[in-house]
C-alpha positions in Angstrom: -9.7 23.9 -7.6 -8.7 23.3 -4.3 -5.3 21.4 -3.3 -2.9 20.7 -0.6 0.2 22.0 -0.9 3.5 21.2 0.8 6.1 24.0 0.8 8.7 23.0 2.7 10.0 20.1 4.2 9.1 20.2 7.8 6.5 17.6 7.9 2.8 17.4 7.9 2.4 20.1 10.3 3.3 22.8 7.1 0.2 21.4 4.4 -1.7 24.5 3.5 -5.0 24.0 1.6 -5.0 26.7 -1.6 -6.7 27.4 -4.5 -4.8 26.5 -8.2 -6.0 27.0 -11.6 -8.2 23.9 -12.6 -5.3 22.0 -15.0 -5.8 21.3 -18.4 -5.3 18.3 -20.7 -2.9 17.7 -23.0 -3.5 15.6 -25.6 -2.0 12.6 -24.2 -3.9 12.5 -21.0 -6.9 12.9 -19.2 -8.5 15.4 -16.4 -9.9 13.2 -13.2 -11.8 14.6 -10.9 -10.6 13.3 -7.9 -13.3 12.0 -5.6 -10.7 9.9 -3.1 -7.0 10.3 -2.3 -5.6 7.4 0.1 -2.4 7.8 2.3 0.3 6.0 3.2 3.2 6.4 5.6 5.7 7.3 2.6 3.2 10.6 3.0 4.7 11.0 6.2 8.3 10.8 5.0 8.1 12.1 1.8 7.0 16.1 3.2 9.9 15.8 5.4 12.0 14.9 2.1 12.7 11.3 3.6 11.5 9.2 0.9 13.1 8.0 -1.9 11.5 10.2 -4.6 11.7 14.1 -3.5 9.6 15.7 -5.6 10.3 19.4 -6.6 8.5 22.3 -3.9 5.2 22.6 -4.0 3.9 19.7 -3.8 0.5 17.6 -3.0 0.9 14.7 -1.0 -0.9 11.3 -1.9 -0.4 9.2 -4.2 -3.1 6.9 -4.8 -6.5 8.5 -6.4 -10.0 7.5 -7.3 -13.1 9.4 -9.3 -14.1 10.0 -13.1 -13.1 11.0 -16.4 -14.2 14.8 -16.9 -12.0 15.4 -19.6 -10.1 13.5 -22.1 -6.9 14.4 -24.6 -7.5 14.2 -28.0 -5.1 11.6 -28.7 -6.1 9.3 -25.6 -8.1 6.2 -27.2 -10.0 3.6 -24.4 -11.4 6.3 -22.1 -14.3 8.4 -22.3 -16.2 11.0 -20.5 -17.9 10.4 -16.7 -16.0 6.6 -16.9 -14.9 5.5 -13.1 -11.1 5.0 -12.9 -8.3 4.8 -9.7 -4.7 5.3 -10.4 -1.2 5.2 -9.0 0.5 9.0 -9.4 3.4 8.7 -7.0 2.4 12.1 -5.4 0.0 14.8 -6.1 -3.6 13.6 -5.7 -4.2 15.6 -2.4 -6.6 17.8 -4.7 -9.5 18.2 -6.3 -8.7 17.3 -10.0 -5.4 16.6 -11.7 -4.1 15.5 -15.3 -3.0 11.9 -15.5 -1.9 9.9 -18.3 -3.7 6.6 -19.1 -1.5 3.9 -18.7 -2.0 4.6 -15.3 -6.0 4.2 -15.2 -7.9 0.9 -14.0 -11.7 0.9 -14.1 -13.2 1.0 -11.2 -15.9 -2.3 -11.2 -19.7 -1.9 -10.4 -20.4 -1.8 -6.4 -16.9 -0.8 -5.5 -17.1 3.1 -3.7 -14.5 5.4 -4.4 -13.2 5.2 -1.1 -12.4 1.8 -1.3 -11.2 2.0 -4.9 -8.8 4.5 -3.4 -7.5 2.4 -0.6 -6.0 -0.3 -3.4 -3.4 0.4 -5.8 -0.6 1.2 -3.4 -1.2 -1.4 -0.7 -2.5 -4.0 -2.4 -0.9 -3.4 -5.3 2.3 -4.2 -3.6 0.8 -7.1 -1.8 0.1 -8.2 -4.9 3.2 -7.8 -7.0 5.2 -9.0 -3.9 3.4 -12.4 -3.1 2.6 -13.4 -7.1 5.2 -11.7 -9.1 8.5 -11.9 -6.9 7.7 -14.6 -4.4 5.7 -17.0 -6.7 3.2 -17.9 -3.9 1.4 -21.1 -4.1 -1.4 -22.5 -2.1 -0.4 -24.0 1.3 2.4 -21.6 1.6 3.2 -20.2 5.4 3.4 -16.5 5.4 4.5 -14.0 8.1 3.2 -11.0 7.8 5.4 -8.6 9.8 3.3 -4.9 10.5 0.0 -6.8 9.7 -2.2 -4.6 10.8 -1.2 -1.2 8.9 -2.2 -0.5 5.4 -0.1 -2.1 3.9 0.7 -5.4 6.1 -3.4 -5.7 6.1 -3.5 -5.9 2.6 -0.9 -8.6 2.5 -2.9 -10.8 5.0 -6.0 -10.4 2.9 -4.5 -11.1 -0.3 -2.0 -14.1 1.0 -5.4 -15.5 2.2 -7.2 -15.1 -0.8 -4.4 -17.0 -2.8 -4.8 -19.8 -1.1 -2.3 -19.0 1.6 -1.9 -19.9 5.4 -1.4 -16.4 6.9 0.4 -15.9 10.4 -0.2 -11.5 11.3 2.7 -10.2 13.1 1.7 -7.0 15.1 2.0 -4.8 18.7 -1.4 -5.5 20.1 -4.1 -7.7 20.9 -6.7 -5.4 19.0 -4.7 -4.9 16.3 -3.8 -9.0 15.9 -8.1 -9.2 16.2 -8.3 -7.2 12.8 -6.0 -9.0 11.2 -7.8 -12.5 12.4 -11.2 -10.7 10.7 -9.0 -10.0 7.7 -8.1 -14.0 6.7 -4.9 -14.6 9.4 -5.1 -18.0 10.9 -2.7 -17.8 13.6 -1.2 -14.3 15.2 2.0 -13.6 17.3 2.1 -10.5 18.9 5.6 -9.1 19.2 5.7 -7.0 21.9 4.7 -9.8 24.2 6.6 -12.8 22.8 9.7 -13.9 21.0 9.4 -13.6 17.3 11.8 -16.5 15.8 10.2 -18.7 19.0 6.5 -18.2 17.7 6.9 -18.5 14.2 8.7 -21.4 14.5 6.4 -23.1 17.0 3.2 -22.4 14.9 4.7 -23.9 11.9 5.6 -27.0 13.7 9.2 -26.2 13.3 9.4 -26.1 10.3 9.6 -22.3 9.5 7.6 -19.8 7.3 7.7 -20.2 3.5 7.3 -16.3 2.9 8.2 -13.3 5.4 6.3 -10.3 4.4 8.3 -7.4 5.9 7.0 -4.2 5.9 8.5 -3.2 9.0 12.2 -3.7 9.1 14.1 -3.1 12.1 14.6 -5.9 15.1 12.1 -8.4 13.9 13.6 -8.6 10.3 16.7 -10.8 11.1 14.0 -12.5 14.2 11.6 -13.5 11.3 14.3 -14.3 9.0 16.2 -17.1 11.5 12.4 -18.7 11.4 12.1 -19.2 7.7 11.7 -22.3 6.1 14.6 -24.1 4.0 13.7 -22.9 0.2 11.6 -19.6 1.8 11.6 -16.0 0.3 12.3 -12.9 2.4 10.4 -9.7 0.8 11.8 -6.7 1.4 9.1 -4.3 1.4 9.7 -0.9 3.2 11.1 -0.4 7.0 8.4 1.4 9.1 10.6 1.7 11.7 12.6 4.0 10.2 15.6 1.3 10.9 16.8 -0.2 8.0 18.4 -3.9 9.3 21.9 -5.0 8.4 21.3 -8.7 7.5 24.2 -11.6 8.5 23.9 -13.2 4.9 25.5 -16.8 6.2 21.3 -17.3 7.2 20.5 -16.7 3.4 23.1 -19.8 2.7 22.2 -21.8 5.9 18.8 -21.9 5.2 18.6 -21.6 1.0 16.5 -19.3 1.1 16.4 -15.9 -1.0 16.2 -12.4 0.3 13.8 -10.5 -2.6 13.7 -6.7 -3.0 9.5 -5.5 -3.6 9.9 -2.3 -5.5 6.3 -2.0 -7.0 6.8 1.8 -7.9 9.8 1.2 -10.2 7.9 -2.3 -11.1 4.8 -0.3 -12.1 7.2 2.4 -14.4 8.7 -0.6 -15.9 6.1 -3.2 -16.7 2.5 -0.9 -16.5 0.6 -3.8 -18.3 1.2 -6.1 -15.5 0.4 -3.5 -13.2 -2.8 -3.0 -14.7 -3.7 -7.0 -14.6 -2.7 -7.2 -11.3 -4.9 -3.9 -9.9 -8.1 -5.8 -12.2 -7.5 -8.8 -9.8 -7.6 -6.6 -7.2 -10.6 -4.7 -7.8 -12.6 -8.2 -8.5 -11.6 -9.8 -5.3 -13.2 -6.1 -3.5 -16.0 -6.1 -5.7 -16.8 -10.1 -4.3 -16.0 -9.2 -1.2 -12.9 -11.3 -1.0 -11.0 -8.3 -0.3 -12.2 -5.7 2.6 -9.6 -2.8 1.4 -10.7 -1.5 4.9 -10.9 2.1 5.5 -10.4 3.3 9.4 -11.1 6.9 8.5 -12.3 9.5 6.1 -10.7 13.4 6.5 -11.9 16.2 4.1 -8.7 17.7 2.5 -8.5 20.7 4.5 -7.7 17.9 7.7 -4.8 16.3 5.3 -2.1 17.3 8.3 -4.2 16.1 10.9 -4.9 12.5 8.9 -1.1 12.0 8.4 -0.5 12.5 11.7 -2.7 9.6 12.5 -0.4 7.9 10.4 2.7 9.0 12.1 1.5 7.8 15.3 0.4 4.7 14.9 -3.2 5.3 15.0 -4.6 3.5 12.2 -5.3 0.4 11.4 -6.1 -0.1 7.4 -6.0 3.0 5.5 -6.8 6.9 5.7 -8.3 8.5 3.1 -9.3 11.9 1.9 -12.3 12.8 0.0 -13.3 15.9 -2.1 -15.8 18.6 -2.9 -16.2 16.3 -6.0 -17.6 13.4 -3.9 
């Protein structure tokens, strides 16, 4: 099989595409052949040995994955043969099949490509897990969506929306801001252009936002924080700009609101079942058409450095993803 391999930690520059033996199943897992790989920008980080998890040399970057069952372990019960599954691996599914255990399957539904099935668990997955499970969203709710129009900040917009939310996008540009108002935003501020405590708390009323979606850290976290809502929740969910913010907690008391750490890898580790019910949701709201899971661009594997250096520069707006000889 064919795979993309990272060496050494210089960046995406260094992927090489190689040939490996095809791997083999042990009882407890099953052999996907992968049709779809999405990025993120933790691909970026994590071949430059940035990211949290630094996984032993070589390695394949990408760690979200989409195609069907071509082999299953004897002792693997649920799963059959040719069955259409996407899964969260952490890192490894730049390639064209890989071994994967099966707590970490979801079906894929009827009408829902494996491009798009791809684009999911990491993204929405932590939109997800962020807005229902640690932030408790209800209907009505006022959420700022700080990155909105990258992967993962796009994902929040659409889901916050679909849960009954009123979504304000947070991002650089006038274009990007125009996706985000196709995606289910209501109101947009762009930051580059305008002050960021001043707009939120104008298009609230005043009031505040009840949720801050932060994906992006830096500057506009303590900006977006000073326009929160008394009661609101701050989720921390990854910092972009590569500048993590050091946070005055008297706001936190002056405002009784909560600052809430999103860690939907170690969430998925320790609680897979909710994981699974949340990813179903998901893939229901895309198979409706509630969700978009928009894809900007599709890169055969052998143009993996190329696509994460898309990434890197700001370039995309949804998700990258790779696709396979097993397409």
């Amino acid at each position: 099989m064919k795979a993309v391999l990272c060496k050494s930690l210089v960046g995406p520059s260094a992927l090489k595409l190689e040939t490996l033996e095809d791997p083999e199943a042990s009882p407890d897992e099953v052999i996907v052949a992968v049709e779809a790989c999405a990025l993120n920008f933790f691909d970026t980080l994590i071949t430059r040995g940035k990211y949290q998890f630094k996984p032993d040399l070589p390695f394949s970057p990408g760690g979200e994955i989409a195609g069907r069952i071509i082999e299953v372990g004897s002792k693997v019960v649920g799963w059959k043969l040719g069955d259409r599954v996407t899964a969260y691996i952490g890192w490894g599914g730049a390639r064209e099949e890989i071994a994967v255990t099966p707590e970490r399957l979801v079906a894929i539904p009827q009408g829902v490509s494996s491009e798009a099935a791809s684009a999911t668990s990491i993204t929405y997955g932590t939109a997800i897990h962020g807005l229902r499970d640690r932030a408790g969203l209800q209907p009505g709710d006022r959420v700022a969506v700080l990155g909105a129009s990258g992967g993962a900040g796009l994902a929040a917009v659409e889901l916050a929306s679909a849960m009954g939310a009123r979504v304000i996008a947070v991002a650089s540009s006038e274009e990007k801001l125009q996706v985000c108002r196709q995606h289910g935003a209501e109101q947009t501020v762009d930051y580059a252009t305008s002050d960021l405590k001043s707009s939120l708390r104008a298009l609230t009323g005043g009031r505040g936002v009840d949720i801050v979606y932060d994906c992006v850290g830096g500057e506009s976290s303590e900006a977006a924080l000073r326009a929160m809502a008394w009661g609101g929740r701050f989720l921390v969910v990854g910092f972009a700009s590569g500048d993590i913010p050091r946070i005055p907690l008297n706001l936190l008391l002056l405002k009784g609101c909560a600052a809430i750490g999103v860690f939907w890898g170690d969430a998925v580790k320790r609680d897979p079942a909710t994981h699974r019910a949340n990813m179903a949701s998901v893939l229901n709201w895309v198979a409706t058409g509630a969700l978009k899971a928009r894809v900007d661009r599709v890169y055969p594997l052998e143009d993996t450095a190329e696509a994460l250096r898309m990434i890197e520069e700001r370039k995309v707006v949804g998700k990258i993803v790779l696709t396979t000889a097993a397409t």
